[in-house]
C-alpha positions in Angstrom: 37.4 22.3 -44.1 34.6 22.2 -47.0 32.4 25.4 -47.1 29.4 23.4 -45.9 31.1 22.8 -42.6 31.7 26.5 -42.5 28.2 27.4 -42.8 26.9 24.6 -40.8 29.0 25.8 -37.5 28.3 30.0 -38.0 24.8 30.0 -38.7 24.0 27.7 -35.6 20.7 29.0 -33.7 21.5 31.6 -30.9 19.0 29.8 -28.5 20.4 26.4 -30.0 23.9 27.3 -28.6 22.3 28.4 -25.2 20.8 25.8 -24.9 23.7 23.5 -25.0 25.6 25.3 -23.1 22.7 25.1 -20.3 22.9 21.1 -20.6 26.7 21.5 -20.3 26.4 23.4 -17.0 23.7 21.3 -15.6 25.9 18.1 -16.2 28.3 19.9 -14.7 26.7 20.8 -11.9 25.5 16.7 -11.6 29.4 15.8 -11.9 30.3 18.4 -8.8 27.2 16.7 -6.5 28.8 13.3 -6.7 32.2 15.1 -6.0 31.0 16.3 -3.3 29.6 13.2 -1.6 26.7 10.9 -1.0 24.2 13.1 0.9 24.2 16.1 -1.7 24.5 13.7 -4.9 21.4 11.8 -3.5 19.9 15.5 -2.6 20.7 16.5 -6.1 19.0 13.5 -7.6 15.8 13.6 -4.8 15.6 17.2 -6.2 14.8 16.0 -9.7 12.9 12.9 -8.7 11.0 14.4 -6.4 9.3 16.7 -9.3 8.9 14.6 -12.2 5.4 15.1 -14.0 3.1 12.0 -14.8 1.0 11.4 -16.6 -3.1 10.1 -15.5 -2.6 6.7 -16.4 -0.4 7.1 -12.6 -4.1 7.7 -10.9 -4.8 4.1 -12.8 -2.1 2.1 -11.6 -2.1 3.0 -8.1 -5.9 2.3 -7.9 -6.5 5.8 -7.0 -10.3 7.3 -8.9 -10.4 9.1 -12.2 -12.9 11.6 -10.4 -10.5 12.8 -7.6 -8.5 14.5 -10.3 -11.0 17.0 -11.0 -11.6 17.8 -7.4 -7.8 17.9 -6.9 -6.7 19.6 -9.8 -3.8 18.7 -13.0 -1.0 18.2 -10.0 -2.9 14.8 -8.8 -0.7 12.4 -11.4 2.4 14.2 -10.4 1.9 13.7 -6.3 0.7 10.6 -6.6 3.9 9.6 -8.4 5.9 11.8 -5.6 4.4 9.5 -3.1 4.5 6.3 -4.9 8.6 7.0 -4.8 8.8 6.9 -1.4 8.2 3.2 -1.7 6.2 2.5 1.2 5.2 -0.8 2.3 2.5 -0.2 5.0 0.4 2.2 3.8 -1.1 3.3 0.1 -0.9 6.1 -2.6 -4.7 6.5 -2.3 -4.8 5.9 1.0 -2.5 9.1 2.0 -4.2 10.9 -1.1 -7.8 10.4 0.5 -7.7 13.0 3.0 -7.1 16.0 0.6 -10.3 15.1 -1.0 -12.7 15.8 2.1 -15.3 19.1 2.5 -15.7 20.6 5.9 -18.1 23.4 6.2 -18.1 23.3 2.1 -14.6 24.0 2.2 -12.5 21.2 -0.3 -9.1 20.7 0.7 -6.5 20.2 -1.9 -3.1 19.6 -2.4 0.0 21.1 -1.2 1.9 23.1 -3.0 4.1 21.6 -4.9 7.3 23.5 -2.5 5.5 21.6 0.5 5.8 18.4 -1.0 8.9 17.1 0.3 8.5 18.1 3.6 6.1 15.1 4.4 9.2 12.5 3.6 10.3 12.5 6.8 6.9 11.5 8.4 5.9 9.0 6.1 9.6 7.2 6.7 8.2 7.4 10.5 4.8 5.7 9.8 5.9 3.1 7.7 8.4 2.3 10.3 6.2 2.4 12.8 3.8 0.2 11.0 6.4 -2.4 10.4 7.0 -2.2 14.4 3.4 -3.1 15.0 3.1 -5.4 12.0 0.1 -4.0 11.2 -1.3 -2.5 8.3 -2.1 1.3 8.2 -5.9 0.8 8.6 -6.9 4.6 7.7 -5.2 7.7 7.2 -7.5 10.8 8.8 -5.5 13.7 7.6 -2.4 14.5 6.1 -1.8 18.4 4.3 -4.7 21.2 5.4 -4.9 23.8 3.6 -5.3 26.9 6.0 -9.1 27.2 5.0 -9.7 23.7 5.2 -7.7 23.6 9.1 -9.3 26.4 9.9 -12.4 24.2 9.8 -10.9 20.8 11.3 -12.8 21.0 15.1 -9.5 21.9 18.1 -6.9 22.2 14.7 -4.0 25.0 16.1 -3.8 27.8 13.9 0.0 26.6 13.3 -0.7 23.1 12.8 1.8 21.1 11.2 -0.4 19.6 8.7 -0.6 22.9 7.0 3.1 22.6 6.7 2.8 19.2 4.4 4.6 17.5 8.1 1.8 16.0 9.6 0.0 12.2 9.6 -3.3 11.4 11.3 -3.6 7.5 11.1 -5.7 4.8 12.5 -4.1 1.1 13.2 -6.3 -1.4 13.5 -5.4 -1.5 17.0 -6.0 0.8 20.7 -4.2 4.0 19.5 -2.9 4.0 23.1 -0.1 1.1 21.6 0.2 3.2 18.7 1.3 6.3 20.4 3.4 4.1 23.0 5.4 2.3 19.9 6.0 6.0 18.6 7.8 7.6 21.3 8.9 4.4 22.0 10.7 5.0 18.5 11.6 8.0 18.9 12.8 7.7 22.3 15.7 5.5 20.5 16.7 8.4 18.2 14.5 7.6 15.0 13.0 10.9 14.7 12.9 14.3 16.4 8.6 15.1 16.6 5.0 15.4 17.8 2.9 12.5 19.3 -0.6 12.8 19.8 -3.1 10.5 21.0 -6.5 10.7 20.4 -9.5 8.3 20.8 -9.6 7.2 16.7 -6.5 8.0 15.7 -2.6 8.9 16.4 -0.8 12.2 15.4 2.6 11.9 14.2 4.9 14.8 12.8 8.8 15.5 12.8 9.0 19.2 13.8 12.2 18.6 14.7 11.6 19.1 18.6 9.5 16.5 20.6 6.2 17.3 21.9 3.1 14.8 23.1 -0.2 15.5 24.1 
């Protein structure tokens, strides 16, 4: 071994080896998921997914306004992304993105945070499902995340609604939202999800608690 090699290998950075050895646990950990079988490799790999940044020229592609970035804050590219994964095929980016843009009582709603974020998975699986069922496009979406504020001013909203828990889906079909609400529990009457149901004159109210409810 040639002095050069010496030197090379002892004067190595501290936080050089760290962070080597960091990358060698983390594929190690990645090895293990896929040891340990399909639903926590594809967990493992959600995980990841699920909070890559983007970067703006996202809000471009998906058609979704340069201007709702500075209501919305740096986040927007990244959640937009999120949602774009989910690969939905009866309803848009923009159009589940809308809703955290609205003012009620001069109160802006936002985003969730980003620890909420994959909590609405589950519910968007359930309307793009039921959309398909209907064959019908996803006409409007009234409300998805509230922040508390925001709720707080949304007229007959619980104080522990679901929507401030990233869970919850206000749509509009372009049909009676009677159908709507009759194809959901219809659905979940066959197992498809475990969740709330709520009719209203405009619009149907879809989450997946995890316990059925209707009103």
């Amino acid at each position: 071994m040639s002095n050069s090699d010496v030197t090379s290998h002892t004067t190595e950075p501290l936080g050089a080896q760290f962070g080597r050895r960091s990358a060698l646990r983390l594929l190690a950990l990645a090895g293990a998921g896929l040891f340990a079988g399909t639903t926590r490799s594809e967990a493992f790999m959600g995980f990841f997914s699920s909070y890559t940044n983007a970067s703006p020229s996202t809000l471009q592609a998906l058609r979704i306004p340069a201007d709702w970035q500075a209501t919305l804050g740096p986040m927007l590219p990244s959640y937009a992304e999120f949602l774009r994964k989910a690969h939905l095929k009866f309803v848009s980016v923009r159009q589940l993105i809308e809703p955290h843009t609205h003012i009620r009582g001069m109160v802006h709603n936002s985003l969730p945070p980003r620890s909420m974020w994959p909590n609405v998975r589950s519910t968007l699986k359930v309307i793009d499902s039921l959309a398909d069922r209907l064959d019908l496009q996803v006409k409007d979406v009234v409300s998805v995340y509230r922040s508390p504020a925001y709720n707080a001013k949304c007229p007959g909203a619980k104080s522990n609604s679901f929507h401030m828990r990233n869970n919850a889906i206000d749509i509009v079909f372009p049909c009676a939202p009677g159908k709507v609400a009759a194809m959901a529990r219809a659905m979940r009457s066959s197992g498809m999800f475990a969740g709330g149901v709520g009719r209203y004159a405009g619009f149907t109210h879809i989450d997946t608690r995890g316990n059925n409810a209707d009103w």
